[in-house]
PASEBA-1860 file (N, C-alpha, C; in nm, 3 decimals):
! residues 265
1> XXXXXXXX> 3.172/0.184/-0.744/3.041/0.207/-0.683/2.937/0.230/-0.792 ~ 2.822/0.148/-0.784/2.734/0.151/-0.932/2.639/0.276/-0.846 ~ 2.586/0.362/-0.910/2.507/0.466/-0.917/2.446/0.472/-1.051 ~ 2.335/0.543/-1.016/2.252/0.663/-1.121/2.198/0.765/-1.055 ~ 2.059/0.858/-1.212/2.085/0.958/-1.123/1.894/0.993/-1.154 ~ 1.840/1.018/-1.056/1.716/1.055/-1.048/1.662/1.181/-1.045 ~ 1.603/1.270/-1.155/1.609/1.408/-1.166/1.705/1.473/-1.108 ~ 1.827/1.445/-1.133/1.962/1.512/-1.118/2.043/1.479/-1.015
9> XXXXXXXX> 2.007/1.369/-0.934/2.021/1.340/-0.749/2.088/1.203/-0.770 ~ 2.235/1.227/-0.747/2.331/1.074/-0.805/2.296/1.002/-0.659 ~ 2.245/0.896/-0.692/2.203/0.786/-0.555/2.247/0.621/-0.584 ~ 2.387/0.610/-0.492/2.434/0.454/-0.485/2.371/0.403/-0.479 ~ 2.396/0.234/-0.527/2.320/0.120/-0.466/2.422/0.029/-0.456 ~ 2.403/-0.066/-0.444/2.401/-0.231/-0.438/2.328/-0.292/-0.536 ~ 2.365/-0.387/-0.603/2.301/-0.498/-0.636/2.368/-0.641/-0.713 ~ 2.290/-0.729/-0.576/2.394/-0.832/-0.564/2.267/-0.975/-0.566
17> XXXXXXXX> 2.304/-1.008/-0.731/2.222/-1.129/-0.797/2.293/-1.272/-0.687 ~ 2.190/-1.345/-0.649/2.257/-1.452/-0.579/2.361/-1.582/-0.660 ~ 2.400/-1.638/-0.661/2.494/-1.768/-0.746/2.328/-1.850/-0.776 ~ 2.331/-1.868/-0.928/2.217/-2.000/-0.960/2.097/-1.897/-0.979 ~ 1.990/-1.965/-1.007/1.898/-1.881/-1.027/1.797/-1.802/-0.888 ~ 1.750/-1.693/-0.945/1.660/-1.594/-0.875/1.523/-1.608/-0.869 ~ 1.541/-1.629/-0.688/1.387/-1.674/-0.629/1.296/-1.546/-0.670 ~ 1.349/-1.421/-0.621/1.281/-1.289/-0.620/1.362/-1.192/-0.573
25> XXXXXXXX> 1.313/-1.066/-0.558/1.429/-0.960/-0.562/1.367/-0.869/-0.425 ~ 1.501/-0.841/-0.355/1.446/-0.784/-0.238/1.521/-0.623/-0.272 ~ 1.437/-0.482/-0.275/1.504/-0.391/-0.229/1.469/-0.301/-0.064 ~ 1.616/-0.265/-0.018/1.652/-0.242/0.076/1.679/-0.114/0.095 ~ 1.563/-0.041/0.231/1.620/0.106/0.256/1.642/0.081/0.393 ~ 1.740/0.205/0.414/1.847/0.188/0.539/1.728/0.321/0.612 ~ 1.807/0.342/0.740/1.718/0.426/0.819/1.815/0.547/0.824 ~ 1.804/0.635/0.929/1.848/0.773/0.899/1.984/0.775/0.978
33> XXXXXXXX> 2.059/0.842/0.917/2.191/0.851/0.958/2.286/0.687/0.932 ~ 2.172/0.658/0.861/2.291/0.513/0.813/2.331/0.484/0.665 ~ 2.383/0.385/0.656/2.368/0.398/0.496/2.341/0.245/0.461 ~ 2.371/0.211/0.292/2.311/0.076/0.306/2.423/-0.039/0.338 ~ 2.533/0.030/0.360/2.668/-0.092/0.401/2.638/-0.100/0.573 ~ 2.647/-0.037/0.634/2.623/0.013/0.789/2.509/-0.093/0.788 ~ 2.348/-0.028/0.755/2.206/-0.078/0.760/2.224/-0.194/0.748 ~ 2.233/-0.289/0.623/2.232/-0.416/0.569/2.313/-0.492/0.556
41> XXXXXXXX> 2.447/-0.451/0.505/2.558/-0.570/0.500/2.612/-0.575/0.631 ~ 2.633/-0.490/0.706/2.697/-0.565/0.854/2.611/-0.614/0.954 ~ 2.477/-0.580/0.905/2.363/-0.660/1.004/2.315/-0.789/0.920 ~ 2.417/-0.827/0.856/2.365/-0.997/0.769/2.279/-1.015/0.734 ~ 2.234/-0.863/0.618/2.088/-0.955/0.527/2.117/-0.944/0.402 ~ 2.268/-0.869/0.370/2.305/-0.954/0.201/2.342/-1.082/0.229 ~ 2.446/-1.148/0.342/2.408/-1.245/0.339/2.322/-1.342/0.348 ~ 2.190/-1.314/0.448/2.115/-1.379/0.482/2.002/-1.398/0.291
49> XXXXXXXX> 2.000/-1.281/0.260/1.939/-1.297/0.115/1.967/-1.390/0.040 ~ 2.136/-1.316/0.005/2.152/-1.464/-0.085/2.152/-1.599/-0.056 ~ 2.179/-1.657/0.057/2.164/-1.765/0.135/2.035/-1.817/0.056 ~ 1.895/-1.768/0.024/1.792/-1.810/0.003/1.762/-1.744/-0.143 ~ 1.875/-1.729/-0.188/1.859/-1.711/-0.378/1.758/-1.578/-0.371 ~ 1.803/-1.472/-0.323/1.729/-1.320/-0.325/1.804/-1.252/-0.430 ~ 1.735/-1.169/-0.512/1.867/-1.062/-0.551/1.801/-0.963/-0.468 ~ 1.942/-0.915/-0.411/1.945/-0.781/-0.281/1.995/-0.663/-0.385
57> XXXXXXXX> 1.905/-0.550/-0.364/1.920/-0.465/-0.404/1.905/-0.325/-0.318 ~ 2.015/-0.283/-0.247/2.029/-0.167/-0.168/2.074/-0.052/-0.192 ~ 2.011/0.044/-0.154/2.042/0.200/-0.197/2.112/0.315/-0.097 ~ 2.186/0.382/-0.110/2.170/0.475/0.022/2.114/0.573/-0.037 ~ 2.002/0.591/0.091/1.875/0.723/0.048/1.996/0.829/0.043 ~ 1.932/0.938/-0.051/1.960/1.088/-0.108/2.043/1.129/0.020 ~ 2.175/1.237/0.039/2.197/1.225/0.194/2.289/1.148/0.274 ~ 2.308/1.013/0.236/2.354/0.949/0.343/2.439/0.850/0.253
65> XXXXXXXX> 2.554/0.801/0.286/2.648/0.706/0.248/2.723/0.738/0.163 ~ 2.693/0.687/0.027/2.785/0.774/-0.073/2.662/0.817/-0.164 ~ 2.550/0.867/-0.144/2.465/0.904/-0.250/2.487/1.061/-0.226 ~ 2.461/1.147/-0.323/2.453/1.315/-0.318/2.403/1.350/-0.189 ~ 2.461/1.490/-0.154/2.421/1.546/-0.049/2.397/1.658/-0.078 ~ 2.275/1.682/-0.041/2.200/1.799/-0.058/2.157/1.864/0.075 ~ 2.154/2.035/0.064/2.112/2.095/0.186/2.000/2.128/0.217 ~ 1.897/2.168/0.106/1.777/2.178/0.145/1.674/2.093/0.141
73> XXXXXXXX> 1.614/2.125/0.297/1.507/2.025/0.333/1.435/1.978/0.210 ~ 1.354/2.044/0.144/1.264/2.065/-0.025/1.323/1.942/-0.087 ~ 1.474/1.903/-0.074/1.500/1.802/-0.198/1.431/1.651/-0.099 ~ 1.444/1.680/0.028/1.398/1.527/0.120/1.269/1.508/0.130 ~ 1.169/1.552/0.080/1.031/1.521/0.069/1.023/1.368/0.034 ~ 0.925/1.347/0.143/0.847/1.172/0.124/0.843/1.156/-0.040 ~ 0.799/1.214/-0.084/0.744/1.211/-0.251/0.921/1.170/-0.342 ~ 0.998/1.242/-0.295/1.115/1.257/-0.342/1.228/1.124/-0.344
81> XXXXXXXX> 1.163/1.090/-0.193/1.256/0.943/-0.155/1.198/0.840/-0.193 ~ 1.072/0.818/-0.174/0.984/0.729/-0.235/1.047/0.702/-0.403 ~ 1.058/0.811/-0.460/1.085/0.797/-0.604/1.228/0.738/-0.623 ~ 1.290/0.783/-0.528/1.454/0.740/-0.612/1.446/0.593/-0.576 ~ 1.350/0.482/-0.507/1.328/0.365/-0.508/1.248/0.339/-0.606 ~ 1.180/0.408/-0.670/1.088/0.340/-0.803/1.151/0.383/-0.921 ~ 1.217/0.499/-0.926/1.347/0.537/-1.033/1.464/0.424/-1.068 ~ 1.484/0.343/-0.910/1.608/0.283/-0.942/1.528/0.100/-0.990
89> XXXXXXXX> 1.425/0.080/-0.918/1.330/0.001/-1.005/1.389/0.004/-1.142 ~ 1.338/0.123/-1.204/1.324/0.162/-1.344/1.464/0.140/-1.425 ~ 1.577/0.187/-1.343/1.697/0.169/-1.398/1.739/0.018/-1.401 ~ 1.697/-0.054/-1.325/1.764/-0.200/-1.307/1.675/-0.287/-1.398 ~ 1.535/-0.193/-1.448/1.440/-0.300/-1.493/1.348/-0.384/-1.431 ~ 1.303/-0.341/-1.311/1.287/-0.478/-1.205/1.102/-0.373/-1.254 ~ 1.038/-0.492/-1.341/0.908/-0.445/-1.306/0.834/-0.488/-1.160 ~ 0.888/-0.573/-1.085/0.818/-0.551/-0.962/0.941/-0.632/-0.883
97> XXXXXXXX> 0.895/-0.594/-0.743/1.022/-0.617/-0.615/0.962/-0.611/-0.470 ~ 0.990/-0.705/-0.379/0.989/-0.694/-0.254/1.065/-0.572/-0.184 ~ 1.008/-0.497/-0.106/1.040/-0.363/-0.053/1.048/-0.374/0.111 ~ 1.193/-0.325/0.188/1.181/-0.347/0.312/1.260/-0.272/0.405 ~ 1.175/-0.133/0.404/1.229/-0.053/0.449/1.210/-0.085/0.639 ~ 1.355/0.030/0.666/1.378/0.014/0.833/1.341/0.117/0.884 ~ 1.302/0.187/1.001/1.250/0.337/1.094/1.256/0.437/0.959 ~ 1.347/0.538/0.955/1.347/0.620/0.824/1.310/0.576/0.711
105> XXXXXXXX> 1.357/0.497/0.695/1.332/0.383/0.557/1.232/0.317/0.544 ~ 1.175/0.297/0.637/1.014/0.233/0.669/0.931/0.348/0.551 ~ 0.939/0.497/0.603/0.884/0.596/0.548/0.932/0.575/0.381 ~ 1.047/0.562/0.350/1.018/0.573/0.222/0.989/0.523/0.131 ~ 0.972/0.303/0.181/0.945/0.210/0.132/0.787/0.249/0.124 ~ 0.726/0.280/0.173/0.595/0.294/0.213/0.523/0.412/0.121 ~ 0.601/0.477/0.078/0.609/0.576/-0.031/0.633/0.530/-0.148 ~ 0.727/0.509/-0.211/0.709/0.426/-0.334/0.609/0.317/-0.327
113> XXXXXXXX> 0.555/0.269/-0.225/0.441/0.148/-0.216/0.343/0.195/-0.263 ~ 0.324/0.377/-0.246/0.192/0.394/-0.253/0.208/0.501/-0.371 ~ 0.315/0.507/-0.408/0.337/0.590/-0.565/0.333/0.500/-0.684 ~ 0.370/0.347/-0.641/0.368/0.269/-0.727/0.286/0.124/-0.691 ~ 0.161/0.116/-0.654/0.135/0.029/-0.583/0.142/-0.115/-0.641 ~ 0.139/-0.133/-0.834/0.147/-0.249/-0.904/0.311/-0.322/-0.913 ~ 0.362/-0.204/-0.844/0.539/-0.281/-0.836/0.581/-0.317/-0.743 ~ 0.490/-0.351/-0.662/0.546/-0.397/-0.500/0.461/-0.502/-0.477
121> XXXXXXXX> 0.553/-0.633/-0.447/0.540/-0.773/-0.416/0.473/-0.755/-0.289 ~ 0.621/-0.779/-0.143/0.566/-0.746/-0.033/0.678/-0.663/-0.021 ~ 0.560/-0.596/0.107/0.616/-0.471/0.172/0.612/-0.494/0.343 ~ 0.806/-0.502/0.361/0.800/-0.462/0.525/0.872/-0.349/0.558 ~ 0.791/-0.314/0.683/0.832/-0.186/0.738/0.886/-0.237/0.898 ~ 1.010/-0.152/0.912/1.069/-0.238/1.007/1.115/-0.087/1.125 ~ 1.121/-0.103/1.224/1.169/-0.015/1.297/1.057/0.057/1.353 ~ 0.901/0.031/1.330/0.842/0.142/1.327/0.654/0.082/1.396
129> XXXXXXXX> 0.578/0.138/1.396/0.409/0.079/1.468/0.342/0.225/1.452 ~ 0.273/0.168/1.541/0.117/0.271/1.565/0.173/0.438/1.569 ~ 0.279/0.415/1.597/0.339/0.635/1.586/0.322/0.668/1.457 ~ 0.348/0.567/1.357/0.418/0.640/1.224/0.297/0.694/1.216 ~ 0.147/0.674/1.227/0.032/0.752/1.215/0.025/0.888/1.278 ~ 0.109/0.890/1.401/0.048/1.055/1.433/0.138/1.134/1.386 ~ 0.057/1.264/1.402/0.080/1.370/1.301/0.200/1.469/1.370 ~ 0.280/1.446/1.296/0.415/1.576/1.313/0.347/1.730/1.384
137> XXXXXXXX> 0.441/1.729/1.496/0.372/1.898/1.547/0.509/1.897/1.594 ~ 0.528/2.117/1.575/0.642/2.136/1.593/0.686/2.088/1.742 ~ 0.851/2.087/1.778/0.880/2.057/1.870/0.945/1.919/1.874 ~ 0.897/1.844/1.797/0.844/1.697/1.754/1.013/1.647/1.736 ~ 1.027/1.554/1.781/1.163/1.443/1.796/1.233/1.511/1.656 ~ 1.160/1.501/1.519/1.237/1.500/1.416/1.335/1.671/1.430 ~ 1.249/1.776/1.467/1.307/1.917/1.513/1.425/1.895/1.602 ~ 1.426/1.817/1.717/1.510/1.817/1.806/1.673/1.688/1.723
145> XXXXXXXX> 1.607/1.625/1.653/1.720/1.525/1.599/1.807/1.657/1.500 ~ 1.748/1.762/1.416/1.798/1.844/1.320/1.904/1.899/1.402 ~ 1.819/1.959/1.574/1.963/2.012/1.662/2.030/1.954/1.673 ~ 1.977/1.841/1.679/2.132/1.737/1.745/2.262/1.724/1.604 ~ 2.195/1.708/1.524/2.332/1.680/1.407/2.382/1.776/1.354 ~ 2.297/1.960/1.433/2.412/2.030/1.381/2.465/2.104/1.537 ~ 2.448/2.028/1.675/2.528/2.080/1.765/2.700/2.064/1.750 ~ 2.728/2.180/1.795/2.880/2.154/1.779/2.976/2.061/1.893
153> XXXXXXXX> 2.868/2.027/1.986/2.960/1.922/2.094/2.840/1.828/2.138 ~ 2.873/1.705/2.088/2.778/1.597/2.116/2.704/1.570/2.270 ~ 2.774/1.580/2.375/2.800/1.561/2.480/2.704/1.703/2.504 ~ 2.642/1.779/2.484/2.546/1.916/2.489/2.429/1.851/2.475 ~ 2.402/1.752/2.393/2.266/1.681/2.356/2.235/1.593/2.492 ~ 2.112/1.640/2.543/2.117/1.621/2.676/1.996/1.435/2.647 ~ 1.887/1.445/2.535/1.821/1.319/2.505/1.934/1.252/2.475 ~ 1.908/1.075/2.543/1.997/1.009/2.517/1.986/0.912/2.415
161> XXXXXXXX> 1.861/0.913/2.274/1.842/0.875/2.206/1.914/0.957/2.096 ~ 1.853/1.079/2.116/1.946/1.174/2.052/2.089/1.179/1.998 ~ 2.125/1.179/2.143/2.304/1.172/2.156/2.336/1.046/2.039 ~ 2.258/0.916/2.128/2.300/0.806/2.026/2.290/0.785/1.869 ~ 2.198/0.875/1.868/2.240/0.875/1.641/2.317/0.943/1.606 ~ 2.351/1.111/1.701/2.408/1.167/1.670/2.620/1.078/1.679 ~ 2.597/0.998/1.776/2.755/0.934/1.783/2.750/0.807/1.683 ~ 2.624/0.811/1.651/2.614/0.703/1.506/2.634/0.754/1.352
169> XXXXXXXX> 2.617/0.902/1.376/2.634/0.961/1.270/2.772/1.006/1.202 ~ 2.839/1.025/1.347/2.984/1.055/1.328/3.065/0.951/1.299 ~ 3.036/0.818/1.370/3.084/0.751/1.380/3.117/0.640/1.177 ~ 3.014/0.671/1.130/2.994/0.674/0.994/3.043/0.746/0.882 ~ 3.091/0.846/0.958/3.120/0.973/0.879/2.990/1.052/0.767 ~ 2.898/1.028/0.849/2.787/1.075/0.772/2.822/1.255/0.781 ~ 2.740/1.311/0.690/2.710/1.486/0.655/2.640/1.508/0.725 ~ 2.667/1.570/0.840/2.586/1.634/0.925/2.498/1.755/0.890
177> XXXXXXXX> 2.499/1.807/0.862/2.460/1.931/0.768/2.386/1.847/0.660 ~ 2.410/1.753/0.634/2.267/1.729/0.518/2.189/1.598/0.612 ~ 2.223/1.546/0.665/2.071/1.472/0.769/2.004/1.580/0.861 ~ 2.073/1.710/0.871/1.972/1.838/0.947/1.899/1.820/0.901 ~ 1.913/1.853/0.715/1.807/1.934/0.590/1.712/1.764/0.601 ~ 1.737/1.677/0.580/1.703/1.575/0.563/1.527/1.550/0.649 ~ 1.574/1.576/0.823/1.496/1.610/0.896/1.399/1.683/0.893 ~ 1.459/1.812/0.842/1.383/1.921/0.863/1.274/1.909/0.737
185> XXXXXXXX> 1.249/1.824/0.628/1.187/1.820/0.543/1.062/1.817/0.554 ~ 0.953/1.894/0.529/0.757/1.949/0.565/0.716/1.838/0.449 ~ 0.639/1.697/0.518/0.540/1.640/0.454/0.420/1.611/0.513 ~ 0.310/1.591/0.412/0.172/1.618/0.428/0.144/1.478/0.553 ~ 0.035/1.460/0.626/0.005/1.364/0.706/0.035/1.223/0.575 ~ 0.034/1.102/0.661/0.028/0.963/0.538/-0.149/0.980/0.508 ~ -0.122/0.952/0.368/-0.241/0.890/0.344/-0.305/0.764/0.347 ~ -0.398/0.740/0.481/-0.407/0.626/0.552/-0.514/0.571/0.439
193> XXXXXXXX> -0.594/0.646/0.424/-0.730/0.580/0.285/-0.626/0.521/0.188 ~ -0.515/0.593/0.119/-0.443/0.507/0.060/-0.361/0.378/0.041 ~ -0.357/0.407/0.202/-0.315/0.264/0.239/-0.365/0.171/0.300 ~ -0.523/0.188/0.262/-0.661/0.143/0.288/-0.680/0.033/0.166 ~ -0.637/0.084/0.025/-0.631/0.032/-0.042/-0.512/-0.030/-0.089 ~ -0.413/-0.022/-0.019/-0.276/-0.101/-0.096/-0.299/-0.225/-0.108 ~ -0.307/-0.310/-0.186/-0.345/-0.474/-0.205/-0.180/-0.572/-0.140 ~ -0.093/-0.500/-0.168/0.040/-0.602/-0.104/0.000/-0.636/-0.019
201> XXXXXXXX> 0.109/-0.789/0.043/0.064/-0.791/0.131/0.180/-0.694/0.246 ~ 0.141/-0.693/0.389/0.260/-0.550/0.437/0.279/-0.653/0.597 ~ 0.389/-0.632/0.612/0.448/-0.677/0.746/0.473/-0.552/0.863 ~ 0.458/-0.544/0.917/0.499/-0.468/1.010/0.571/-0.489/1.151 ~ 0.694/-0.511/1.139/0.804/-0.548/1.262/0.903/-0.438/1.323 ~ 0.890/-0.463/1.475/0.934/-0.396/1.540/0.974/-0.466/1.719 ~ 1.104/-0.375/1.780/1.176/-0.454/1.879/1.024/-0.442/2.001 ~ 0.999/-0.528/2.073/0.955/-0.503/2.166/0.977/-0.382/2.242
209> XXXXXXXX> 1.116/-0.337/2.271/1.154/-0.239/2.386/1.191/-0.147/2.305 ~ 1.158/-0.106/2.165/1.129/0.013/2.136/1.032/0.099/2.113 ~ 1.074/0.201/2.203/0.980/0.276/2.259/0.887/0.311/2.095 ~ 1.018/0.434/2.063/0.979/0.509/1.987/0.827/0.512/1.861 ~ 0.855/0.301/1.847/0.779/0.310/1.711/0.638/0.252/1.765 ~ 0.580/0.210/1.906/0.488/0.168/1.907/0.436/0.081/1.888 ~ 0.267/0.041/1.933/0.254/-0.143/1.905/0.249/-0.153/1.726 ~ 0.321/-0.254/1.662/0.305/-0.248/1.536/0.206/-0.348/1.479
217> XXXXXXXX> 0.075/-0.379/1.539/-0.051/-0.414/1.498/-0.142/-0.295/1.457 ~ -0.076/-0.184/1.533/-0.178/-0.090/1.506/-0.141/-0.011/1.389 ~ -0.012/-0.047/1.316/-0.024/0.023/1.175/-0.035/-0.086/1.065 ~ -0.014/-0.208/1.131/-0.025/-0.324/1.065/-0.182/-0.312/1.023 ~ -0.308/-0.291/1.091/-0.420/-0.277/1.084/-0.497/-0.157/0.971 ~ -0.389/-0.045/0.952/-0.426/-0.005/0.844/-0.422/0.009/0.727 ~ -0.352/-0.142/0.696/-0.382/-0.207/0.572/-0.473/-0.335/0.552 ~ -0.507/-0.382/0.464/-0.588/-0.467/0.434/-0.541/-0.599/0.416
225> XXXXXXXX> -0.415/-0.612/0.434/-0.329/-0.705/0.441/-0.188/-0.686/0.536 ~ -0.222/-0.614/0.645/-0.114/-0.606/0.684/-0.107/-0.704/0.898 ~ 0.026/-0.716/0.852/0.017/-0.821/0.987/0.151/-0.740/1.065 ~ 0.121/-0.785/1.215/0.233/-0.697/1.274/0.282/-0.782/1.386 ~ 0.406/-0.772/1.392/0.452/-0.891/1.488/0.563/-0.812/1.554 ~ 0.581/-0.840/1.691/0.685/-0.789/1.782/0.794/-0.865/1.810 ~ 0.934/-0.836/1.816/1.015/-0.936/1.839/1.062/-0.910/1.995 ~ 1.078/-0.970/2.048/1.070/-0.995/2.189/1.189/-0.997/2.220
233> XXXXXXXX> 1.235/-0.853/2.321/1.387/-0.839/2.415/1.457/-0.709/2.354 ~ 1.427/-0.692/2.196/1.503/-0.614/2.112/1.437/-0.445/2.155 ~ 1.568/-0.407/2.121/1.512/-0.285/2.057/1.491/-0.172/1.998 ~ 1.488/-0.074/1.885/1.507/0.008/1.779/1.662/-0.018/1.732 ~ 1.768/-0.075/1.788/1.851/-0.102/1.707/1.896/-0.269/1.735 ~ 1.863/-0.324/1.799/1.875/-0.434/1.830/1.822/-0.545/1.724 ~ 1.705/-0.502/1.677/1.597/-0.589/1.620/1.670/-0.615/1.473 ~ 1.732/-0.513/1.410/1.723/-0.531/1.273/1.863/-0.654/1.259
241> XXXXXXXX> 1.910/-0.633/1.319/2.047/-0.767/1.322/1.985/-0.885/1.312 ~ 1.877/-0.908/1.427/1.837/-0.979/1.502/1.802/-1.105/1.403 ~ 1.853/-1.170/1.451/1.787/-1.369/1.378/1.634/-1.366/1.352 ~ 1.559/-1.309/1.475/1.396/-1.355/1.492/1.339/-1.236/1.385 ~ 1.406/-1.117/1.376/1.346/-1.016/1.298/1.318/-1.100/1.162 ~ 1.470/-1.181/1.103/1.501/-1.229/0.981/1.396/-1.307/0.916 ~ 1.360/-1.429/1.042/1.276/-1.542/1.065/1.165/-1.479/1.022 ~ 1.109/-1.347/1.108/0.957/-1.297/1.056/0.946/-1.248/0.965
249> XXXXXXXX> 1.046/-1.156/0.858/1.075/-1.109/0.745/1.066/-1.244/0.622 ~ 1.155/-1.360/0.672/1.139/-1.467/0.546/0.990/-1.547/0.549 ~ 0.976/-1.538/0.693/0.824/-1.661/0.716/0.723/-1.588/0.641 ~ 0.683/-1.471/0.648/0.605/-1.354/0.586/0.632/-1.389/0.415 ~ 0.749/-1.365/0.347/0.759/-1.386/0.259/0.688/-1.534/0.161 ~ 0.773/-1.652/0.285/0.684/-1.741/0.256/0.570/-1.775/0.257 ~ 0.496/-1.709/0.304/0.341/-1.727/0.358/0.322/-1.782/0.437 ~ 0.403/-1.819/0.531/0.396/-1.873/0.648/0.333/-1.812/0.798
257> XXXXXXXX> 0.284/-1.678/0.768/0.231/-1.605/0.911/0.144/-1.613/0.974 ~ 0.047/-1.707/0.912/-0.095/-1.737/0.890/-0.070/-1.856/0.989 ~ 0.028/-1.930/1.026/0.025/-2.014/1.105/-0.002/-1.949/1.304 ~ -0.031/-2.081/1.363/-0.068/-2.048/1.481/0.016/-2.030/1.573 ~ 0.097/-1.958/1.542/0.233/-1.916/1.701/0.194/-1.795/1.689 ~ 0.097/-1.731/1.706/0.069/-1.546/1.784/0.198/-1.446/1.679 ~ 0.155/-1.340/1.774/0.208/-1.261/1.692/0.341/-1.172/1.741 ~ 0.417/-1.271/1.857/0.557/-1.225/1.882/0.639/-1.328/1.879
265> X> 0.784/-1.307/1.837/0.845/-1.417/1.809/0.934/-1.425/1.940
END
């Protein structure tokens, strides 16, 4: 397992150069309670990468898979995760990279985007829309997900979104006790002026029938380059497997979005 270690925080990756030469380099964050074998390789986008001469480069965030596990919230700060993607940048050498984070991972791609804004090609955010803008108040889904991964009987978790990460979590053998701390981590609102100015260009995809993340034009809109497209039938876990997600992830890449088929696939 190749690792390093980012102000003291040993964090796996992946990285898997395609056969022949390299179109461009995609790195990959997984969402919460997953990791990057779960997230990416069994939903076919190391394969689907190399297929099209990518080097895939996947991490499991701080927490989750085989990277360190830590208990306090303080080490999971936006600022914190953001970095161990521009840290591992730094270790591989990659002065710049396509970034494409999923729901959790959305957040931290979007963070190194805006900690490092000259090292990011394009940026998609996947799993996620118009919510990621409003502002955390207690009570708030992320409080109630912390109960859920440290209840002692699954089947007590009465939300059935809930329940379902929590039997995704086990089912992984994820640290329950460190996606609590993970959760429970206090960051400042996004800085939307900042991402007023991000020059990438930014995708924003998400399942139709998920609820959670909202229309994703409306966070697509607060960038200056950002486009947002819905995939139609899917949803919050459906989408990222999904063929049409792939299609809008590579067409984007290619510059192909600009064409006239609307903005759901």
């Amino acid at each position: 397992m190749p690792s390093f270690r980012n102000s003291g925080v040993e964090i796996a990756f992946d990285d898997l150069p395609p056969q022949g030469d390299v179109a461009r380099t995609m790195i990959l964050v997984h969402g919460f309670a997953s990791n990057r074998k779960e997230g990416w390789r069994r939903t076919g986008w190391y394969a689907a990468l190399e297929r099209r001469g990518t080097r895939c480069v996947a991490l499991d965030q701080r927490g989750h898979g085989e990277s360190e596990k830590l208990y306090d919230p303080d080490a999971y700060g936006r600022e914190a995760l953001g970095g161990d993607v521009v840290a591992l940048m730094d270790h591989l050498g990659l002065e710049r990279a396509d970034v494409f984070g999923y729901s959790m991972g959305a957040r931290t791609a979007l963070a190194a985007a805006l900690a490092a804004p000259d090292r990011i090609g394009h940026l998609i955010l996947g799993g996620v829309g118009e919510r990621l803008l409003e502002p955390r108040v207690e009570g708030a889904p992320t409080d109630a997900m912390s109960q859920a991964m440290l209840a002692e009987d699954p089947e007590t978790i009465s939300h059935p979104m809930l329940r379902s990460f929590r039997h995704f979590a086990d089912e992984q053998g994820e640290d329950r006790r460190a996606l609590a701390a993970f959760v429970q981590a206090k960051n400042p609102p996004l800085d939307v002026e900042a991402m007023g100015r991000l020059e990438a260009p930014v995708l924003v995809v998400a399942g139709q029938r998920d609820d959670g993340a909202g229309d994703p034009d409306g966070l697509a809109r607060a960038f200056p380059n950002g486009r947002g497209i819905t995939v139609v039938g899917c949803d919050h876990f459906s989408a990222i497997p999904h063929a049409l997600t792939k299609a809008a992830t590579f067409d984007f890449l290619d510059g192909m979005l600009d064409d006239p088929f609307g903005d759901r696939f």
